[in-house]
N, C-alpha and C positions, 0 to 999 in steps of 0.2 A: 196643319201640321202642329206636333205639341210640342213643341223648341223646347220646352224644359226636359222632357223626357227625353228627346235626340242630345242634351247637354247632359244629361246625364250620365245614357248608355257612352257617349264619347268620350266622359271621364273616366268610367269603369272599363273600358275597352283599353285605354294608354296608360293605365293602372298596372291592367294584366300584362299590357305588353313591357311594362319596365319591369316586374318581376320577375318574367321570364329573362329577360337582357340581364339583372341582376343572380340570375340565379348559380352561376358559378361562382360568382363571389361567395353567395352567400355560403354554397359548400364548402368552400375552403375555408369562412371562417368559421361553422361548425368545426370541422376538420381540425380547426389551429388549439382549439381549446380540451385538448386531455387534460392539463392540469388543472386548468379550473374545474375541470368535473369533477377531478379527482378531492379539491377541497371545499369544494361543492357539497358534495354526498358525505363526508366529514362534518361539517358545521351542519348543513339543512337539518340531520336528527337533531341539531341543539334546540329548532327554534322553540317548539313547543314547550319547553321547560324557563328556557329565559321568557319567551312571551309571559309565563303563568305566574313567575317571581316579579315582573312588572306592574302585573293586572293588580298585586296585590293592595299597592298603593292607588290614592283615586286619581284618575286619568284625567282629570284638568278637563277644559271646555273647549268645546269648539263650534262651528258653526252648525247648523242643519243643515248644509250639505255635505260638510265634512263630517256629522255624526254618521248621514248614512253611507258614503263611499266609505268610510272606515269600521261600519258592519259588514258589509259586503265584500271589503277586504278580510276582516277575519274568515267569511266563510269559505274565500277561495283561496287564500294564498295558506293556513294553517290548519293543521298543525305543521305541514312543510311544504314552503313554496316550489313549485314548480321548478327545472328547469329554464325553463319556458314565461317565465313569469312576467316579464313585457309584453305579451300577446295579450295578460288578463285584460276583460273588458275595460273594469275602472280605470289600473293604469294607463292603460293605451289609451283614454279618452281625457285624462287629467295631467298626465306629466311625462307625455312622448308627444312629440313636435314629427307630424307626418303629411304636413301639408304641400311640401314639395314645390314641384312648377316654378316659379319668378319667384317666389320668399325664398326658394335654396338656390338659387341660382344667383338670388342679389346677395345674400348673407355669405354662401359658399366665394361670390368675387372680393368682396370686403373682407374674407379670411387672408385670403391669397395675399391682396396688395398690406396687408398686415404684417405676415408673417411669412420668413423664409417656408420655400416649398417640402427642407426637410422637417421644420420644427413643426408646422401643421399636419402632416404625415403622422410625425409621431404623437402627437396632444391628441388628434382624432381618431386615430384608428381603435376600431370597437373590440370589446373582446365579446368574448362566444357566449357566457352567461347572460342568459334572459333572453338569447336567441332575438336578437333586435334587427329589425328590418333594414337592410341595407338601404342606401339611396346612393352611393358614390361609391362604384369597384373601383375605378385608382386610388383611393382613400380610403376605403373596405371603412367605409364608416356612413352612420344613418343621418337623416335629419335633424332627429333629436341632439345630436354630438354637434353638430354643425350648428346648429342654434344656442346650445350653452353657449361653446368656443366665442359664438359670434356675441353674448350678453358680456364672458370679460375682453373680449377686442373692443367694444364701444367705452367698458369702462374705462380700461387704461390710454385708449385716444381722449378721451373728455377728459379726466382729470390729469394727467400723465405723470401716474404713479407706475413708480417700478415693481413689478410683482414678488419680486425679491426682498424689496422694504418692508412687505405683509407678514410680520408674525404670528399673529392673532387674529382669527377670523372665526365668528359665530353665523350660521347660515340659519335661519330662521325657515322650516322647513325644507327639508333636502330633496324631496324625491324618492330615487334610487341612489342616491349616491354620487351622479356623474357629473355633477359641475364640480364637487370635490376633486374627485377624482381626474378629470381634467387637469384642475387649476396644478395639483403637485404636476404634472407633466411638464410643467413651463420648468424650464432652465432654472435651477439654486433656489427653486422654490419647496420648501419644506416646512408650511408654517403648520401653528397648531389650530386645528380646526375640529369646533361644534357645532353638530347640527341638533336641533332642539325639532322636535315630530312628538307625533301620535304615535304611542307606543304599538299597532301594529306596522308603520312605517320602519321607525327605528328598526326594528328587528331582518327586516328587509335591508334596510341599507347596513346595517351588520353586515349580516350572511354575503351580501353584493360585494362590498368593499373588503372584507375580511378574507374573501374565495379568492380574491384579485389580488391586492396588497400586500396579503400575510399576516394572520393574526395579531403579531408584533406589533402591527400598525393600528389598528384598529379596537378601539375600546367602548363597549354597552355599558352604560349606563344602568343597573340595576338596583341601585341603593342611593342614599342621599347623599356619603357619604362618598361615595368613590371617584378617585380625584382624577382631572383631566390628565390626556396622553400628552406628553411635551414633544413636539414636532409628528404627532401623529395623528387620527379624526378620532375623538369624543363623540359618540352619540348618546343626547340624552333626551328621554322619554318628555313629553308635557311637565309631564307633572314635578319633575322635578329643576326646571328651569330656574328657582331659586338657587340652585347652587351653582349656576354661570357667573364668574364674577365678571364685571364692569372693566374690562379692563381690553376690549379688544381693538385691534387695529380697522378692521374692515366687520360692516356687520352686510349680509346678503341673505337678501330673500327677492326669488324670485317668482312673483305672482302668490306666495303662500301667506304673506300680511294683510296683503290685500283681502284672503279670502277668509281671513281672522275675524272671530266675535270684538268688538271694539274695545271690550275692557281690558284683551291680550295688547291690540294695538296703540291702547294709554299704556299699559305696563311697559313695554318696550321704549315710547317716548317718557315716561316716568325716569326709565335705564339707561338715559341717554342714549338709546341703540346700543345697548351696553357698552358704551363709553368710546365706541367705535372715532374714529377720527373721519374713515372714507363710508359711501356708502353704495351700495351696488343693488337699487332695486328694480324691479317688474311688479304693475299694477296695473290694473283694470276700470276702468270706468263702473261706477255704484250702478246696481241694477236689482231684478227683484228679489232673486236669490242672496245677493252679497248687497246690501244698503251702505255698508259703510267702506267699500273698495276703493272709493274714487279719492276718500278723504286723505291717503297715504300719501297723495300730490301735494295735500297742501304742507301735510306735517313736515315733509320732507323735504321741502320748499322755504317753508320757514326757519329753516336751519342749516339753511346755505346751499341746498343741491340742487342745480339744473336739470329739469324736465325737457325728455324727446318723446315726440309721438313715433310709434313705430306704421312705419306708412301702410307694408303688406298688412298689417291685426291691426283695424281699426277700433278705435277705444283702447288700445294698450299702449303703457307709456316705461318707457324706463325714468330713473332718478336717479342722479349718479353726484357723488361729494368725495 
């Protein structure tokens, strides 16, 4: 008998059978989201004009894997992303958390005895943009939401800071948007937050946060010159990361310094984490793709912040100050 292949089919079989168990959830939050389509289909025609005012400056460096997931981004998500845009391959294999089983099950229990049962309610629950795979109908919310959630519940039990004290927070690598977009969800929290990407990210976490939040909130970065949003998210492109000042309360990158060309990762200890006092990272063990991944433990370490291995992702550690 070939046990891997009966382990297999067995996985893909209780795969199907949770998405079917999920799938009125997931209609209704199709369903919940008119508005966002509505400012969806409004912003999406912008991308291709802000992407091209970007391009115009040189795009900073990044790793060879990150050059080619972010060619490969250009050709799917622009000149306008998707609907749908969490389903794209890249993303879905780089920055959505869908491993499910005992990781959300142990991460989803550590939410709970965290936090009241309405405040996780409301921090988690997904909206309908990017059409994201459910994994919790009482909580109409996916994996990937429950896994941020769960990076600032470990922070704030380690270091026990108030989320409220955070004015200033620079996110070194964002994703899509959603740990920002989280973190404002917690109670009187409204700091001012940058995330610093590759300018076809940025433009993505635009469009994401901007469909959701309201334009008001949310400001691209297109120029060298154009100043950050006060109590709102700044996104700024690579290349123009010299005009972050030093000056932030929390600096967070989760998994995305780690997977940084080393001379981004001096710059940033050059920056003192731009001046950051807390620190909220995720890294990975150096390997043949990423050689210098593992070294963020030490840097990080060296400057006062406690390392945890995370038990379910072997080789991945948080750093927390």
């Amino acid at each position: 008998m070939n046990h891997a292949l009966v382990n297999r089919l067995a996985r893909k079989a209780a795969a199907l059978v949770r998405r079917v168990a999920l799938a009125p959830a997931q209609w209704r939050l199709e369903r919940s989201g008119s508005a966002e389509r509505l400012h969806y289909e409004q912003l999406a025609a912008q991308c291709a004009t802000r992407y091209a005012r970007i391009r115009t400056h040189d795009t900073g460096e990044t790793t060879g894997l990150w050059r080619d997931f972010n060619e490969r981004l250009e050709r799917s998500l622009l000149p306008r992303p998707p609907w749908d845009f969490l389903r794209d391959p890249v993303i879905s294999a780089t920055m959505v958390m869908t491993k499910g089983g005992a990781n959300l099950a142990a991460e989803l229990a550590a939410l709970r005895a965290f936090w009241p049962p309405e405040t996780l309610r409301t921090m988690v629950r997904e909206n309908a943009l990017g059409s994201p795979r459910l994994a919790n109908a009482e909580l109409l919310t996916s994996h990937n939401s429950i896994h941020h959630a769960h990076h600032i519940a470990r922070f704030l039990q380690a270091t026990s800071v108030r989320p409220d004290t955070i004015g200033t927070v620079v996110e070194w690598g964002g994703g899509y948007g959603n740990l920002a977009k989280l973190w404002r969800r917690m109670k009187g929290c409204a700091p001012t937050w940058v995330i610093i990407d590759t300018p076809v990210l940025a433009v993505v976490q635009w469009l994401y946060l901007a469909a959701i939040l309201g334009e008001d909130t949310v400001r691209l970065m297109e120029h060298s010159d154009t100043t950050l949003l006060h109590g709102g998210i700044t996104i700024i492109p690579l290349q123009f990361v010299k005009a972050v000042p030093p000056t932030a309360d929390l600096f967070v990158s989760t998994w995305a310094i780690s997977e940084s060309p080393r001379e981004l990762q001096d710059m940033v200890v050059e920056r003192s984490w731009f001046g950051a006092r807390h620190l909220l990272l995720g890294y990975q063990d150096s390997n043949a793709h990423l050689p210098n991944a593992g070294r963020i433990g030490a840097l990080a370490a060296s400057v006062g912040a406690t390392i945890e291995d995370l038990p379910a992702l072997p080789g991945q550690h948080y750093a927390f100050r």
